[in-house]
C-alpha positions as CSV (number, residue, x, y, z in Angstrom):
1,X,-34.5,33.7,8.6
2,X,-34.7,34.0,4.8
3,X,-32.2,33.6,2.6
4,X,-29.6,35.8,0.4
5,X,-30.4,35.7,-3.1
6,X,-27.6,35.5,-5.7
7,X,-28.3,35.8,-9.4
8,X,-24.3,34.4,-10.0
9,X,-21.8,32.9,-8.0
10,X,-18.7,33.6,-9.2
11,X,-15.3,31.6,-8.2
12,X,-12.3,33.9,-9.1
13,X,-8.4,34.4,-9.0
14,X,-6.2,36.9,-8.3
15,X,-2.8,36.6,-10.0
16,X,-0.1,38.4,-8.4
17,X,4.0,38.5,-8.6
18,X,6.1,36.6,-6.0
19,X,8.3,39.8,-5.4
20,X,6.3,42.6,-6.4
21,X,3.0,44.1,-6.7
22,X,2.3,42.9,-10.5
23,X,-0.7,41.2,-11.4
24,X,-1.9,39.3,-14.5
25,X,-5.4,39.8,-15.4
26,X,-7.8,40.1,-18.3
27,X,-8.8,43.3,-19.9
28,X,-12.7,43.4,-21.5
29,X,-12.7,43.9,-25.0
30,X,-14.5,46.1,-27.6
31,X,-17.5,44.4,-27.9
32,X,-18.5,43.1,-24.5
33,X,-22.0,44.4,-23.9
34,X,-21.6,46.2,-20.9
35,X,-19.9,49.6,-21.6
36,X,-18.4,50.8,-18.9
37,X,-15.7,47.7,-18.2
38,X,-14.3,48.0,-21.6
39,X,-10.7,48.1,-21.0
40,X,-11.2,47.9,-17.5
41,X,-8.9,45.0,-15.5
42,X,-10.9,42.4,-14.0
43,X,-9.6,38.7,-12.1
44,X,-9.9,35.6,-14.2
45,X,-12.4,33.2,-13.3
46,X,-16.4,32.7,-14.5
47,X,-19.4,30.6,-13.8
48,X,-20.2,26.8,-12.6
49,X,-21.9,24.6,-14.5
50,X,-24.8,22.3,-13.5
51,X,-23.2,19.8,-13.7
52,X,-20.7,20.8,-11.5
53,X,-23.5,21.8,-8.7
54,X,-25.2,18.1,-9.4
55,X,-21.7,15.8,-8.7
56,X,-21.4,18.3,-5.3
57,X,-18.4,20.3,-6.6
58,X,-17.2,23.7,-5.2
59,X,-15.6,26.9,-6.3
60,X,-12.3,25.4,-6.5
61,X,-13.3,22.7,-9.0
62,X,-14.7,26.1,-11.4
63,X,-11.7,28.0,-10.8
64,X,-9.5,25.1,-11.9
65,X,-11.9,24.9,-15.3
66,X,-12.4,28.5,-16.3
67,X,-8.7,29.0,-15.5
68,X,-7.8,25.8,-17.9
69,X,-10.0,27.0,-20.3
70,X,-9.1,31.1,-20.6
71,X,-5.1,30.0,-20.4
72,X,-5.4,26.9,-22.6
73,X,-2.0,26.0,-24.8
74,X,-4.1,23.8,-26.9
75,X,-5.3,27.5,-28.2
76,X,-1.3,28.3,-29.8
77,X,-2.0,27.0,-33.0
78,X,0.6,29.6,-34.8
79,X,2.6,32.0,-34.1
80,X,0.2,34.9,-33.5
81,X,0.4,33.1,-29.7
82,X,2.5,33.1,-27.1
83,X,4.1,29.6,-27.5
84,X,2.6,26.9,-26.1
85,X,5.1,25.8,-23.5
86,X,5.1,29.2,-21.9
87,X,1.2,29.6,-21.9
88,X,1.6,25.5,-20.6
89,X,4.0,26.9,-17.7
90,X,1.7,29.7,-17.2
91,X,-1.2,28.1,-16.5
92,X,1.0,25.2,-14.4
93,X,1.8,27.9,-12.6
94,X,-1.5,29.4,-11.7
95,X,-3.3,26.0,-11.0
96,X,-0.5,24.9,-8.3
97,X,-0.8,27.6,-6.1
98,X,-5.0,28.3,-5.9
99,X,-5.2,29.6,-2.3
100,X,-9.0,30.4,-0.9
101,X,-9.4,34.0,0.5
102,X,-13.1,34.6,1.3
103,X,-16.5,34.2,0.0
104,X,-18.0,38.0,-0.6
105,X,-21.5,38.8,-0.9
106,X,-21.9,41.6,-3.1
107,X,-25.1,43.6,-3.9
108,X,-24.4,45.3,-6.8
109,X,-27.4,48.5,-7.8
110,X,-28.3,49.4,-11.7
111,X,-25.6,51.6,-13.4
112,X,-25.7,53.0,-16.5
113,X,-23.4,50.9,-19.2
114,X,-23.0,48.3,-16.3
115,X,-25.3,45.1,-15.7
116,X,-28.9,45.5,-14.1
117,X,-29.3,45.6,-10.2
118,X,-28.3,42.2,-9.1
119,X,-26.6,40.1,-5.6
120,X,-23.9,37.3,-6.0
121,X,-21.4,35.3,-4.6
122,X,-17.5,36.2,-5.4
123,X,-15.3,33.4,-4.2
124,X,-12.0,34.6,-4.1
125,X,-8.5,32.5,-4.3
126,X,-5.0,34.0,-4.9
127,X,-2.4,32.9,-6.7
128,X,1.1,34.0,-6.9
129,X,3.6,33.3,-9.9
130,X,6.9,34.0,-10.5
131,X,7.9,37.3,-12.1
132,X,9.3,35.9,-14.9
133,X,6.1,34.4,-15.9
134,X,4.8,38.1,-15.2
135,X,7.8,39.3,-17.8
136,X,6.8,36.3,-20.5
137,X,3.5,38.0,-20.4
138,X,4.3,41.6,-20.4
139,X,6.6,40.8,-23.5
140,X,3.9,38.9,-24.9
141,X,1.5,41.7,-24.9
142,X,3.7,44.1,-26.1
143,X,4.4,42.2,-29.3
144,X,0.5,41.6,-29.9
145,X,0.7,37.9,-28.8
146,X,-2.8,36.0,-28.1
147,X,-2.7,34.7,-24.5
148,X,-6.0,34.2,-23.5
149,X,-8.8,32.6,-24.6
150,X,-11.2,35.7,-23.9
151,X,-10.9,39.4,-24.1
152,X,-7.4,40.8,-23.9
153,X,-5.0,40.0,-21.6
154,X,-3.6,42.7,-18.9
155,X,-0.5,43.7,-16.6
156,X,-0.7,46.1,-13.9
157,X,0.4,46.7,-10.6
158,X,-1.7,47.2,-7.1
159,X,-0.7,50.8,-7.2
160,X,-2.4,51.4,-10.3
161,X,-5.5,49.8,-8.9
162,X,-5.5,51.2,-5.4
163,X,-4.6,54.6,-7.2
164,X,-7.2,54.3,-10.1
165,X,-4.8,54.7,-12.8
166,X,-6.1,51.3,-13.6
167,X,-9.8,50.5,-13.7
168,X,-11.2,47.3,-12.7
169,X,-14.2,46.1,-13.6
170,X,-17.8,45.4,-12.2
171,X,-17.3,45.4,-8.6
172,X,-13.8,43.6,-8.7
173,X,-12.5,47.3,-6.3
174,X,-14.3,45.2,-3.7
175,X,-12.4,42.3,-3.6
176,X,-9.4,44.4,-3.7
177,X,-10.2,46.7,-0.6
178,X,-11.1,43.7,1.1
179,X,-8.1,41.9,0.4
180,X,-5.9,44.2,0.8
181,X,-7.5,46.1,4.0
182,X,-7.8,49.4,1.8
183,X,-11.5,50.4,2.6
184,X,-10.0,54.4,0.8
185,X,-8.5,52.9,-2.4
186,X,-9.5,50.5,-5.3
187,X,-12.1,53.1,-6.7
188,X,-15.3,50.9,-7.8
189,X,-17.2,51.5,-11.0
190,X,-20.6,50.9,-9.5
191,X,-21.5,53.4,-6.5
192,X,-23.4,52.1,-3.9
193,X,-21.9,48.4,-4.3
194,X,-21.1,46.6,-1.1
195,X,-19.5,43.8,-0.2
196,X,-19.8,41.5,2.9
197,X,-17.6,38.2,3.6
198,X,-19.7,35.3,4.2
199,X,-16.8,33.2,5.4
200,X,-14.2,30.9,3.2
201,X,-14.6,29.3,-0.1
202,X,-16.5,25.8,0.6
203,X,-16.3,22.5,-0.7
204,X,-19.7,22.3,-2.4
205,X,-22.1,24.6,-3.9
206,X,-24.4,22.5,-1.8
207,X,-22.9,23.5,1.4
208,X,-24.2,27.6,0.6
209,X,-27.4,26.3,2.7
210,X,-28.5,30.1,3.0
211,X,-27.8,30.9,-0.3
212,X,-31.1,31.3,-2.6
213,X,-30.0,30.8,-6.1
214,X,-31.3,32.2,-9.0
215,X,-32.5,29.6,-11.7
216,X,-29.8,30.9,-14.1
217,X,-26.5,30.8,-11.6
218,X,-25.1,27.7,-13.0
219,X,-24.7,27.8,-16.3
220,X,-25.8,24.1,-18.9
């Protein structure tokens, strides 16, 4: 049988309210390269490292770095932040509660403003906060504050999303229909993109025995 090729593999987090339908994500900002997702919502999370392949780490281990890293207090160095204790609890917050979902395999065709054809890997985790965290960010972003460590950061809702008052990025409207068992809502900004679930997040990259990575997945 041969394998799935994946040019990324990409461990990522959904952030969502304890009591309602809120979310915290990023926002792309003018700038990013591809077009089309500028402004558009998308889940925090990134790439793995070779090094994190080599010492047999998983999706988890990324997801616990990139979200470090993009929600990192040691960034508030004045006041154009939101304080450091509240980006601190923040990120506590996030890291405690990293649940895995499902592993998606997406095929993703050409579009224009969008990246070339390509397949990967979303691994998907959830975490849910409490809505006062949700509130400290709101507030923060509506008096300019930095919170994030790249691109803009974002509040919206579910209904937003499944409506398309909201866009999200790439083929993020995938995770969401899954998710969320909404095959109807979640409009996606690449047509023709589909998504297929491959089972849980694992414990190693190494485990992804039928996976065929590209030379580039995992990032020096």
């Amino acid at each position: 049988m041969d394998k799935l090729k994946a040019r990324y593999h990409s461990p990522v987090v959904i952030i969502g309210s304890q009591t309602s339908d809120n979310l915290f994500m990023s926002r792309y900002s003018p700038g990013y390269p591809f077009t089309l997702y500028i402004g558009a919502f998308n889940p925090f999370g990134g790439n793995p490292t070779v090094e994190e392949r080599e010492k047999g780490l998983g999706p988890l281990e990324t997801l616990f770095r990139e979200v470090k890293e993009e929600i990192d207090p040691g960034a508030a160095t004045d006041s154009t932040w939101l304080s450091q204790k509240n980006i601190q609890n923040l990120q506590e917050a996030i890291l405690e509660d990293l649940n895995p979902l499902v592993d998606l395999y997406v095929d993703a065709p050409q579009i224009e403003g969008g990246r070339p054809a390509h397949q990967f890997i979303y691994s998907v985790f959830r975490s849910n906060i409490s809505e006062e965290n949700i509130e400290i960010v709101r507030k923060g972003i509506e008096e300019g504050k930095k919170i994030i460590t790249e691109g803009f950061p974002g509040i919206t809702s579910l209904g937003s999303l499944r409506k398309g008052e909201d866009r999200l990025a790439h083929s993020s409207a995938l995770i969401f229909r899954h998710v969320f068992n909404d095959s109807q809502g979640f409009p996606c900004l690449i047509p023709g993109a589909t998504a297929i679930p491959i089972g849980k997040p694992r414990k190693s990259y190494n485990n992804y025995t039928e996976i065929d990575y590209h030379p580039g997945a995992f990032r020096e």
